[in-house]
matplotlib code that plots the C-alpha trace (Angstrom):
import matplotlib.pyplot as plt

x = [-37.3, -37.4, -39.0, -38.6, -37.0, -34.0, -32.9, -31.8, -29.3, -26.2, -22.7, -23.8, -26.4, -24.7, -22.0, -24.6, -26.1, -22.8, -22.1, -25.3, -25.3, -21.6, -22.6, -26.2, -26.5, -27.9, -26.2, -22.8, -23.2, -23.6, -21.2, -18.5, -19.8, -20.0, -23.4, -26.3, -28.6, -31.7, -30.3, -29.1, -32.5, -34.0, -31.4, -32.4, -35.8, -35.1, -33.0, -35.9, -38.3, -35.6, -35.3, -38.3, -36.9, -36.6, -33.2, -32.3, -34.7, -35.1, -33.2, -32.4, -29.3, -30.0, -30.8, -30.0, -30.0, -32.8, -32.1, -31.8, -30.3, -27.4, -27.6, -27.0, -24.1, -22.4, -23.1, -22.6, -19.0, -19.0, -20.5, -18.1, -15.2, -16.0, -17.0, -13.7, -11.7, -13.4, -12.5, -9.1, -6.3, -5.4, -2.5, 0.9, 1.7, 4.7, 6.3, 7.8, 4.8, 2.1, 0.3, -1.1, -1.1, -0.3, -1.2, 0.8, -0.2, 3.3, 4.0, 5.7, 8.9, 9.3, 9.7, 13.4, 15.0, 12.7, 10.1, 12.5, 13.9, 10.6, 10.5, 14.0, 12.8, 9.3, 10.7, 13.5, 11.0, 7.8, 8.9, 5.3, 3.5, 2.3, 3.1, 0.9, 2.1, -1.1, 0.6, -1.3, -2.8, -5.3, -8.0, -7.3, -9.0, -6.3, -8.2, -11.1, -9.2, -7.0, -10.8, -12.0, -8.6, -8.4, -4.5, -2.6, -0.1, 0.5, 2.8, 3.3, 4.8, 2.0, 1.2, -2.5, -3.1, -6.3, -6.6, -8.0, -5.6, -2.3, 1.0, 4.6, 7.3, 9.9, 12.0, 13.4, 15.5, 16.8, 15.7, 18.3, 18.4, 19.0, 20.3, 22.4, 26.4, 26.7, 24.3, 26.1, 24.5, 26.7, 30.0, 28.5, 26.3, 22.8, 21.4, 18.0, 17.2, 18.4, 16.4, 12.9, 14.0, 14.6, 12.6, 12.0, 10.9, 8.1, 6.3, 2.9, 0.4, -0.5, -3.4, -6.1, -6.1, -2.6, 0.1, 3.7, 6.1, 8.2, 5.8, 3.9, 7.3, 8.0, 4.4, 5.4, 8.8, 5.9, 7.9, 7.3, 9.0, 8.7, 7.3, 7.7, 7.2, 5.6, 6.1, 3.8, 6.8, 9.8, 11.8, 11.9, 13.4, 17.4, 16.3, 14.8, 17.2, 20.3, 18.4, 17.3, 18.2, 15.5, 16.0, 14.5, 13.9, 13.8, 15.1, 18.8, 18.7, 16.8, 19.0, 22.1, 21.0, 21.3, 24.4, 26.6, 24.8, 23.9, 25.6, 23.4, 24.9, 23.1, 23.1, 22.1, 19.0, 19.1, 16.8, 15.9, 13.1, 12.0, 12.9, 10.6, 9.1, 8.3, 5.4, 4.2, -0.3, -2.5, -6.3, -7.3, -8.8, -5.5, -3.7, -3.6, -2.9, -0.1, 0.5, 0.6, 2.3, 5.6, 4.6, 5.1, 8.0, 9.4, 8.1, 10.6, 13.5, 13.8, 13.4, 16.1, 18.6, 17.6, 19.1, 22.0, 22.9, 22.3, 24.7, 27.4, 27.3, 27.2, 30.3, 31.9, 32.7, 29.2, 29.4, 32.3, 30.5, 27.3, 29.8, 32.2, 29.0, 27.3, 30.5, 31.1]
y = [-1.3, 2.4, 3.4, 7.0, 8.5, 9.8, 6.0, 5.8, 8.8, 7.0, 8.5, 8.7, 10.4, 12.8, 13.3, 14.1, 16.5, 18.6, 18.5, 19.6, 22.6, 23.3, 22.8, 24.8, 22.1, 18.6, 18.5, 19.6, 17.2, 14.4, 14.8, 15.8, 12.6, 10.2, 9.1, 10.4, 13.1, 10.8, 9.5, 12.7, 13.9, 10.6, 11.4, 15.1, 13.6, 11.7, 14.3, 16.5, 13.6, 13.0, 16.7, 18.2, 20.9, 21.4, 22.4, 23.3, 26.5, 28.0, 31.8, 33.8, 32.3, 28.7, 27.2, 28.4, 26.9, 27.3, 28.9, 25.4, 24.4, 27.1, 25.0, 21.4, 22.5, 22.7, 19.9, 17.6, 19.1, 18.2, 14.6, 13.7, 15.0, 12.9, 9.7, 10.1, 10.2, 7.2, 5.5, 6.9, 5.1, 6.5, 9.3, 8.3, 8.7, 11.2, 10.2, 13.9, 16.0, 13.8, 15.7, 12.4, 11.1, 7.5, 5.6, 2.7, 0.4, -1.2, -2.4, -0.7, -2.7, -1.7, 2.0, 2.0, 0.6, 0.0, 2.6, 6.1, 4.6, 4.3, 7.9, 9.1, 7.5, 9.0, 12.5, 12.3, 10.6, 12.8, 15.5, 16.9, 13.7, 12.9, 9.6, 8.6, 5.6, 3.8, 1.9, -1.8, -2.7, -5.3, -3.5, -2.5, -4.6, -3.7, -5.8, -3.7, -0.9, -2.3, -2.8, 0.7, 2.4, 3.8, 2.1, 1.5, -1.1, -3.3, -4.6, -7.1, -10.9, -12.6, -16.4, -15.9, -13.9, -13.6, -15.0, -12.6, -10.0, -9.8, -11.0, -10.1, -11.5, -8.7, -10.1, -12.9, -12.6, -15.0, -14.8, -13.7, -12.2, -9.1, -9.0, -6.3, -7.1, -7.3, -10.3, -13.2, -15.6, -13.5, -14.9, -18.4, -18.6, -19.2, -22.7, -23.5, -24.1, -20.6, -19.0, -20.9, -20.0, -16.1, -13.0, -12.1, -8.9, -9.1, -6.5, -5.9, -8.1, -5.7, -8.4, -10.0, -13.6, -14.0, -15.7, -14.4, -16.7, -16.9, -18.1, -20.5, -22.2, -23.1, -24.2, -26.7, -28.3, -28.4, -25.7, -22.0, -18.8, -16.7, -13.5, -10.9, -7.3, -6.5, -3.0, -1.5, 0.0, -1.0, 2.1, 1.1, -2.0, -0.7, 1.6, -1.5, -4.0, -1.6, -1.2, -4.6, -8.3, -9.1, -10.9, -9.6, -11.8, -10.6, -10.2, -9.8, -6.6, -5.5, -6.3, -5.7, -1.7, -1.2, -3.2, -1.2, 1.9, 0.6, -1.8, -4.7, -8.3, -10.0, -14.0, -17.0, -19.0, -21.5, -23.7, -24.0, -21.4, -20.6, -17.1, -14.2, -13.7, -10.4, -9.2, -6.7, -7.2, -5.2, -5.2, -5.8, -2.2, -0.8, -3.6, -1.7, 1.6, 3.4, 5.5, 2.2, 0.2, 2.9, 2.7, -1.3, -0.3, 1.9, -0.7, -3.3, -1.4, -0.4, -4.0, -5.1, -1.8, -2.8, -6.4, -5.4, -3.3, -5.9, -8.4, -5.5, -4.9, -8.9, -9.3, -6.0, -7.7, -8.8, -12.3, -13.3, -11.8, -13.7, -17.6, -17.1, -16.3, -19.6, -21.5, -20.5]
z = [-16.4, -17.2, -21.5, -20.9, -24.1, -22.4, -21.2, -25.0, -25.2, -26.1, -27.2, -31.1, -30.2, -28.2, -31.1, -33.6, -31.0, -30.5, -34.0, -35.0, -32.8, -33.9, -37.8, -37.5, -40.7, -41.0, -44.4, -42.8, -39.7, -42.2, -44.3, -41.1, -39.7, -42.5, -42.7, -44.8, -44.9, -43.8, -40.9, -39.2, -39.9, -37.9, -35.3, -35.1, -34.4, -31.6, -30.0, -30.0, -28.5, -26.0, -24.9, -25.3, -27.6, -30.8, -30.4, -33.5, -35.6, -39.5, -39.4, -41.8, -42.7, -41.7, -38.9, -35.3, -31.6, -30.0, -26.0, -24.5, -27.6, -26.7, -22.9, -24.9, -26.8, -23.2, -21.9, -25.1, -24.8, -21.6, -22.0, -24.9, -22.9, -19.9, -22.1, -23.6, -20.5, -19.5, -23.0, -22.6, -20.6, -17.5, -17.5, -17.2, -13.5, -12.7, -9.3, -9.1, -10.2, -8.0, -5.1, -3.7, 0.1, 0.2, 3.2, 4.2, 7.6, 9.7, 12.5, 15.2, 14.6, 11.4, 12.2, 13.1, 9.9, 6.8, 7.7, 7.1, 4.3, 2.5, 3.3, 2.5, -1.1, -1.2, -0.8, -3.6, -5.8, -4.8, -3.5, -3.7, -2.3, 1.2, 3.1, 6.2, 8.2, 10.1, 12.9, 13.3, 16.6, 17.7, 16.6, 13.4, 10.5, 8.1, 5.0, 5.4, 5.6, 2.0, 0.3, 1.3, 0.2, 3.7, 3.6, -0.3, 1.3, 4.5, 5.3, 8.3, 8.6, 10.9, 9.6, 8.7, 5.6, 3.9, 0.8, -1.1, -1.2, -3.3, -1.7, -2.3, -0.1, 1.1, 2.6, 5.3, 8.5, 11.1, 14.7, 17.7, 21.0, 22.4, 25.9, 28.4, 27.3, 31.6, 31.9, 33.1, 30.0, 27.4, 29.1, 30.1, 26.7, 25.8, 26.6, 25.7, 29.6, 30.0, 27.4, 28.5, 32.1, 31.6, 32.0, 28.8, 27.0, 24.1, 22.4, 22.8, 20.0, 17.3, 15.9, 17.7, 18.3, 16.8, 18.6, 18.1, 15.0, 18.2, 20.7, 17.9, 17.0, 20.4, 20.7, 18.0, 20.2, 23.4, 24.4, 26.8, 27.5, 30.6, 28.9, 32.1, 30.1, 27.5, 25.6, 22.6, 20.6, 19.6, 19.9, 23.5, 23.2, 23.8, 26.7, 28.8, 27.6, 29.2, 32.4, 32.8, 33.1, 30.1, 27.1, 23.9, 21.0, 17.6, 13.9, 13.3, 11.6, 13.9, 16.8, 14.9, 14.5, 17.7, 18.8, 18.3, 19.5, 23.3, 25.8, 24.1, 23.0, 20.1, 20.8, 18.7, 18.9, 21.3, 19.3, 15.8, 14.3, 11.3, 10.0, 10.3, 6.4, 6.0, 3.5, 2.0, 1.0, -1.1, -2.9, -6.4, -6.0, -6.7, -8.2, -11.4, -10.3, -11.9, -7.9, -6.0, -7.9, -7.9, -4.4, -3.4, -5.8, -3.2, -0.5, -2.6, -3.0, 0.3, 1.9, -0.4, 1.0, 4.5, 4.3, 1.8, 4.7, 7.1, 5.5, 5.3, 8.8, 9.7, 7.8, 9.1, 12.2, 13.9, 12.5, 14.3, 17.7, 16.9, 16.2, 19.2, 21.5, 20.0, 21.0, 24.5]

ax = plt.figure().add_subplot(projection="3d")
ax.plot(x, y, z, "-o")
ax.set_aspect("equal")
plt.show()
């Protein structure tokens, strides 16, 4: 371990320095500082062995700074200014005044409904902020990415979740399917020997090694769809299911924002399945953070608008659809 004099410049020390070069006194820095004569003398001393500068001169008038003296006064300033920022708490964050770039990692299917609404909110809040979205794919380590503070937030619903990072649920959703309103299951209805049997749609696995909720609960009942296409974003899913005969599982609110856009019948399960459990996963590194905190905030709010809307348009109408078609 290091004995050089300067290892033992501490924050008193660098008080009595600026004061001393302010004061041009010992007397005056002693009595402005509350201790006696003697022992700012002793800590003039030791700034001097420190340094290697006598810092402080006899004048005329008193005593003056010597040249590098004049160069310590700055950067004592300086020093107590940055030790007391570090002392201080951090600044109240200001959603509207912030200039910051938040980055936030999704899914692809989460761009259609919950994605622009964290966005719509970002820009009436932060006007001034950025917002990038990271999409997640396979080869993404989005952990490593959380611990670096490459990404603020993640959010995704696969069943494996390291246990190290913080954890809010969202939200959860039921499972349905999407299918083309001509396709002769949507008048004859949606057995389970018809859904194992069909070509179905599925989207493209966005983390390595992880099976779909879908495909793992079926697992479970020793049971196997006939995955035919696969796509890598979700905004694609109402242009193949009108031109095909495929079936598309997914989330209800999900399929329901498109229902009534496209020539697309939303079906029940076939089989029980748990719901899809959406949430959202951060690091300690920014647990604390006044900027990322407002942001899961946002993350929050919006998940709870995306279902209240769901609900609304469920009983609107849809509801009724989704019961007689279960019945058929």
């Amino acid at each position: 371990m290091s004995n050089r004099p300067h290892d033992h410049l501490d924050t008193n020390l660098l008080r009595v320095l600026h004061t001393l070069l302010v004061e041009r006194s010992v007397t005056r820095t002693a009595m402005k500082l509350g201790q006696s004569q003697p022992a700012i003398s002793n800590m003039l001393k030791r700034l001097r062995e420190i340094t290697g500068d006598a810092i402080l001169v006899r004048g005329k008038t008193g005593m003056t700074a010597t040249e590098r003296g004049e160069e310590l006064l700055l950067l004592a300033k300086q020093g107590l200014s940055v030790m007391e920022s570090i002392s201080s708490p951090a600044p109240a964050f200001l959603p509207a005044q912030t200039q910051r770039t938040f980055h936030l990692g999704a899914p692809d299917y989460l761009s259609v409904l919950l994605i622009p609404l964290i966005m719509e909110k970002v820009r009436e809040q932060a006007p001034h902020a950025g917002l990038v979205v990271h999409s997640l794919n396979a080869g993404f380590d989005y952990s490593s990415a959380l611990e670096s503070g490459e990404l603020d937030v993640v959010i995704g619903n696969w069943p494996d979740l390291p246990q190290h990072l913080h954890l809010a649920q969202l939200f959860e959703d039921e499972l349905v399917c999407m299918i083309n309103k001509e396709h002769p299951v949507v008048k004859k209805g949606l057995s389970l020997k018809y859904y194992l049997e069909m070509a179905h749609l599925a989207p493209t696995p966005y983390m390595m090694g992880h099976r779909s909720i879908i495909d793992s609960a079926l697992a479970e009942q020793g049971l196997k769809r006939q995955i035919k296409m696969t796509i890598p974003y979700f905004g694609m899913v109402p242009y193949v299911l009108s031109k095909t005969d495929l079936i598309f599982t997914t989330s209800r609110s999900f399929a329901m924002h498109f229902a009534g856009q496209w020539p697309i019948a939303v079906l029940p399960m076939p089989v029980a399945m748990p719901k899809m459990r959406f949430f959202m996963l951060w690091h300690e590194r920014s647990h604390a953070a006044a900027e990322v905190q407002w942001l899961r905030k946002i993350v929050s709010d919006s998940s709870r608008e995306i279902m209240g809307k769901s609900a609304e348009e469920l009983t609107g109408g849809m509801l009724n659809e989704l019961k007689a078609a279960w019945w058929k």
